[in-house]
C-alpha positions in Angstrom: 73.4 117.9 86.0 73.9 121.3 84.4 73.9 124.2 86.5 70.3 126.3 86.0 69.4 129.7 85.6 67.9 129.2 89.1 71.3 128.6 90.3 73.4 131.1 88.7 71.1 134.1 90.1 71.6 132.8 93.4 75.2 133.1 93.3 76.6 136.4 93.7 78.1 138.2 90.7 80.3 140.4 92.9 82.9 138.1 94.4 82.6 138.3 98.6 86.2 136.0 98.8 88.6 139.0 99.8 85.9 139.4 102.3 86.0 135.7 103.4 89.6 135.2 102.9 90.3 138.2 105.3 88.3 136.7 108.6 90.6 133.7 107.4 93.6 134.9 107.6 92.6 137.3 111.2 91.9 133.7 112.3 95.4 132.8 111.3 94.5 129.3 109.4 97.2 130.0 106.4 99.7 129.6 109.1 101.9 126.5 108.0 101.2 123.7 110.9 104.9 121.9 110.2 104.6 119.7 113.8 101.3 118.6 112.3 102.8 117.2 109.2 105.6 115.8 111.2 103.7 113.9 113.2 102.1 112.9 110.1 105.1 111.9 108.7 106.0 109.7 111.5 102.8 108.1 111.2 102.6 107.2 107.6 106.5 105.9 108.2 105.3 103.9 110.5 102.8 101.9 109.0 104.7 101.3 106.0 107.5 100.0 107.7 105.9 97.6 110.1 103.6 96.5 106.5 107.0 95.6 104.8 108.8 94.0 107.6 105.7 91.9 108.5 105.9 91.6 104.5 109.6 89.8 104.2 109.0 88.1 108.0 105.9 86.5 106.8 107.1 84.9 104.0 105.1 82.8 101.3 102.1 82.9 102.6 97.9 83.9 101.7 97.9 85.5 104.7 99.5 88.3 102.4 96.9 89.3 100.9 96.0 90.9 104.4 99.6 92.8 104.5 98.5 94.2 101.1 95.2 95.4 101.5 96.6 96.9 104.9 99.7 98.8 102.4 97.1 100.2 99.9 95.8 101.9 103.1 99.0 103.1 104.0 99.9 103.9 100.2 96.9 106.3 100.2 97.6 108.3 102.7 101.1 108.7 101.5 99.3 110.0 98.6 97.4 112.7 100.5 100.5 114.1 101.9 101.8 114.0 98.4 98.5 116.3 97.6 99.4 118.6 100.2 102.7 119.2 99.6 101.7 120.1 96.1 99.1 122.6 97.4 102.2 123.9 99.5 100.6 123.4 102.6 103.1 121.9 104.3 106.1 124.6 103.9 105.7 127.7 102.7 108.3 127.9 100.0 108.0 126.0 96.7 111.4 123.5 96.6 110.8 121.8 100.3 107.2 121.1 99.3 108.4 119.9 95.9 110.8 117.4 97.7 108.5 115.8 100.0 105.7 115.7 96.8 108.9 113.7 94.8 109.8 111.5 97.6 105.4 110.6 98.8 104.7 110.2 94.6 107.6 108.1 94.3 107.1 105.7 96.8 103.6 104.9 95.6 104.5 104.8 92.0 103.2 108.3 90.9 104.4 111.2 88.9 104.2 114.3 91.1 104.9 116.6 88.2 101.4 114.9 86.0 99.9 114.8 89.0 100.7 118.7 89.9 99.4 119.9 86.6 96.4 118.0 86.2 94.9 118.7 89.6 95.6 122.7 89.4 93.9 122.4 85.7 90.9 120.7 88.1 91.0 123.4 90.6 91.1 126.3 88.3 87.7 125.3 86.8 86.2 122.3 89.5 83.6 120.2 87.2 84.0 122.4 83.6 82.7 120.8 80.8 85.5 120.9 78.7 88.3 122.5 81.2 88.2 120.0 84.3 90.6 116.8 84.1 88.7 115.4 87.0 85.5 114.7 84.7 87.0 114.1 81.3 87.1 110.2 81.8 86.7 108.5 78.5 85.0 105.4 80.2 82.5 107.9 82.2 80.2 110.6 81.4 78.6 113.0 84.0 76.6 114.8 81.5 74.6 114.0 78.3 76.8 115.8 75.9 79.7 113.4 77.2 77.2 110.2 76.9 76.7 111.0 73.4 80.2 111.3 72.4 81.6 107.9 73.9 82.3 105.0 71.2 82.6 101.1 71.3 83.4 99.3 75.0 83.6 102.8 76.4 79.6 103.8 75.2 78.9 100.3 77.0 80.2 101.5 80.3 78.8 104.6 80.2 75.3 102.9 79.9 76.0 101.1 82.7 78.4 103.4 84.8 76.3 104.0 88.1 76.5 100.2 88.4 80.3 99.6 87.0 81.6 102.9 89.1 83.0 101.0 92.0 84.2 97.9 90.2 86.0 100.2 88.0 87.9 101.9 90.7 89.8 98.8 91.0 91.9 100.2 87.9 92.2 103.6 89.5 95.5 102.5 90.8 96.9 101.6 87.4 95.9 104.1 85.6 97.7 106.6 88.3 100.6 104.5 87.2 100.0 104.4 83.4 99.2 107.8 83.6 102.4 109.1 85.0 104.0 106.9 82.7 102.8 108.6 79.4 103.3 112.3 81.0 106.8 111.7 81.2 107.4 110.0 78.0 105.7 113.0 76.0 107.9 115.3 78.0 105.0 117.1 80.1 106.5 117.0 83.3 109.5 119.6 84.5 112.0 116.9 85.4 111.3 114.0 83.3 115.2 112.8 84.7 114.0 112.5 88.5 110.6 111.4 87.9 111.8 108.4 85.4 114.1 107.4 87.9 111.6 107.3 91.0 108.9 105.5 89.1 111.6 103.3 87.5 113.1 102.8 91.0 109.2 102.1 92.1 108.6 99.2 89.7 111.6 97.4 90.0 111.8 97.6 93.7 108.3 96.4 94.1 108.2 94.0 91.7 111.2 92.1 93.1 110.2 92.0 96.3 107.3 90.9 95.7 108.4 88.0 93.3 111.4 86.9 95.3 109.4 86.3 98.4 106.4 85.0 97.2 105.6 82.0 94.5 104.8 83.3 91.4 100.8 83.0 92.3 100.7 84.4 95.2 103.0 87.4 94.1 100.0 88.1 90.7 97.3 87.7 93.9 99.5 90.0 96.2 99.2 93.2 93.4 96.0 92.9 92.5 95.0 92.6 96.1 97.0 95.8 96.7 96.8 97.9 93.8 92.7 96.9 93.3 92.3 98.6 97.1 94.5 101.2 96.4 92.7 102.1 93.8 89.3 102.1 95.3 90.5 104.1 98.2 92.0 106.7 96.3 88.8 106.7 94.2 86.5 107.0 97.2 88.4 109.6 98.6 87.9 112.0 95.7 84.6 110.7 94.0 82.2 112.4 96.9 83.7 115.6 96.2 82.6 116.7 93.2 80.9 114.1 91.2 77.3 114.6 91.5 77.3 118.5 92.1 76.5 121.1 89.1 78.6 120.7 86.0 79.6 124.0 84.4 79.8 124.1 80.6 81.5 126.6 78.3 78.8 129.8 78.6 78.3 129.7 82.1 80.4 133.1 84.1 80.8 132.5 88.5 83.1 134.3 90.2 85.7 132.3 92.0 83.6 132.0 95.1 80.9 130.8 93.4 82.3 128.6 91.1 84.3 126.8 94.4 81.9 126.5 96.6 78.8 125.5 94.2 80.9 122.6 92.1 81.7 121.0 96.0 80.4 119.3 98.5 81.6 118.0 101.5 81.1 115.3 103.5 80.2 115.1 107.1 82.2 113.2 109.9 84.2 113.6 112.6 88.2 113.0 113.1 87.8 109.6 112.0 86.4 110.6 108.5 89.2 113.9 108.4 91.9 110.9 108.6 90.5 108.4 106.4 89.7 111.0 103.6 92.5 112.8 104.2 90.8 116.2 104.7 89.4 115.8 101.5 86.2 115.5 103.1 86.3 119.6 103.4 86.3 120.0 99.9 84.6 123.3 100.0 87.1 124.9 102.3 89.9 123.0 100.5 89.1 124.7 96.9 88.5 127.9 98.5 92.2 127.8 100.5 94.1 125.1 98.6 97.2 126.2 100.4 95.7 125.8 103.7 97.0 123.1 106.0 94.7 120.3 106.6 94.3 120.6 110.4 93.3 124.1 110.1 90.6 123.0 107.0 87.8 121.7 110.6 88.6 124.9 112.4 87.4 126.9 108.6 84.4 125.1 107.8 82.0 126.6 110.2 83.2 130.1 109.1 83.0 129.6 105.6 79.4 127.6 106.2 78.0 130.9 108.2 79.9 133.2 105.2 77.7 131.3 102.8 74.6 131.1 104.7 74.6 134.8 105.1 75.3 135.8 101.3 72.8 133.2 100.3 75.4 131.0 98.2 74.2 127.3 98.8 76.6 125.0 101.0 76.3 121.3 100.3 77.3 118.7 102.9 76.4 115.4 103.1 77.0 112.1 104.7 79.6 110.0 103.5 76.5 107.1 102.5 74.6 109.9 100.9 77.6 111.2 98.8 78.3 108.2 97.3 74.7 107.7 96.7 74.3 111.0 95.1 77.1 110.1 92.9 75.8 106.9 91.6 72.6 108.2 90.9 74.0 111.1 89.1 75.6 108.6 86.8 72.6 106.9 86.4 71.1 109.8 85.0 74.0 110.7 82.9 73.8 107.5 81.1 70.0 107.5 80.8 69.7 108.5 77.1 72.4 105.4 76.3 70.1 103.1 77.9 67.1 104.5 76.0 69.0 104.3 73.1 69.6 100.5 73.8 66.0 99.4 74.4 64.1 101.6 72.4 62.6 103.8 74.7 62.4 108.0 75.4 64.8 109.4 77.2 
């Protein structure tokens, strides 16, 4: 959906952040939270060791397909801690955050330094047009303009996205891969030396493992059972977020508050939901702060709710059922004119 005139007067021209960001900071939730992320630490490490070991004591075996589906679980949240290190929310200096982003994207098979870029591209303008990474999908289109311009297997998909969306997400996990891949082969990383040899280190470790325990078949089932999860967690964890809320295109002005808090939503849930979304599910808070710690993002969202409600700038939150629906049905739409197109029919 566009964002209507409707909307933009009801954001405020005049940005109220310094306002906000000053009740934040008396509240003291930019403090780093270091035990936090050390316990954190401890219990990602944990996980992943007791996966492999049950890995290489199990042996040849279907059961397998169990230890990967519970890795891609534990791979993901490796990956969150990669995001916050690359927010810097875990120390407050740039090289100690940089290491544990190197070391997290490395032992899932990503490049930090792609990944880095692209998401500060996404939170410099959330769900642009033409500026946000996140929404510039060549298989999907979340608005008309991008229906239009899709071509061959990928105009197919769009015309059938809402229902495709989660099958899709099955590939999310490669393409993180591939992705990383091409970044540091066109040089668009900062240290294309360390981030070849971690992915390189990645691949080859994996995939030998993997093949020298299990037959040949089971192996192929084993990383598509793990990296077809993976995929679909990582996707569900950031599809609620944005997708779905107001797309901004080239002549539309917000100020930052505006702009942050009107392209997000978040989604509803207690600690349970904070740890399986990583703290993603405070996506409003998040874009606001990016450098705030995630056990201080529950402790901001009631603050930053009230902040809203009393300058009259709308606050969406949703359940996590009702995200995902909102989503697909935004999809839907998007792809509405392809479908028309198909049989005949208006728009």
């Amino acid at each position: 959906m566009a964002l209507n005139e409707n909307g933009l007067a009801a954001a405020r021209r005049g940005s109220d952040f310094a306002a906000l960001a000053r009740v934040i900071k008396q509240h003291g939730l930019l403090n780093r939270r270091l035990g936090d992320y050390i316990v954190k630490f401890v219990v990602n490490a944990t996980p992943l060791a007791v996966g492999w070991t049950a890995f290489v004591m199990l042996g040849p075996s279907w059961w397998q397909l169990v230890v990967a589906a519970f890795l891609a679980v534990v791979f993901t949240q490796l990956a969150f801690i990669g995001h916050d290190a690359g927010h810097k929310q875990i120390f407050a200096g740039k090289r100690a955050n940089d290491v544990v982003g190197y070391l997290h994207a490395g032992l899932v098979g990503m490049s930090y330094g792609w990944w880095v870029g692209k998401h500060s591209r996404h939170h410099a303008n959330p769900n642009h047009e033409d500026k946000d990474p996140d929404i510039d999908i060549s298989v999907l289109a979340f608005t008309s303009r991008q229906a239009a311009a899709r071509r061959g297997l990928p105009r197919w998909i769009v015309r059938h996205q809402a229902t495709l969306f989660f099958p899709l997400l099955l590939l999310e996990g490669v393409s993180l891969h591939v992705s990383g891949v091409r970044a540091i082969a066109r040089g668009e990383v900062t240290a294309p030396r360390l981030e070849t040899t971690l992915l390189a280190g990645h691949l080859i470790g994996y995939l030998a493992v993997v093949f020298l325990v299990l037959t040949p078949l089971q192996a192929v089932a084993f990383i598509l059972v793990h990296q077809g999860v993976w995929g679909v967690y990582m996707g569900c964890s950031f599809a609620p977020n944005h997708k779905g809320m107001p797309v901004l295109s080239s002549g539309q002005r917000l100020d930052y508050l505006s702009k942050q808090v009107l392209t997000s939503r978040n989604v509803r849930g207690g600690r349970f939901v904070d740890f399986v979304l990583g703290g993603l599910n405070y996506q409003i808070e998040h874009h606001l702060f990016p450098n705030m710690p995630r056990a201080n993002l529950r402790r901001a969202q009631p603050m930053v709710q009230q902040f809203c409600a009393t300058n009259a700038i709308p606050y969406r939150q949703n359940g996590a059922v009702a995200s995902y629906i909102q989503v697909l049905l935004h999809l839907y739409a998007s792809g509405a004119a392809l479908r028309a197109e198909r049989f005949g029919t208006p728009a």
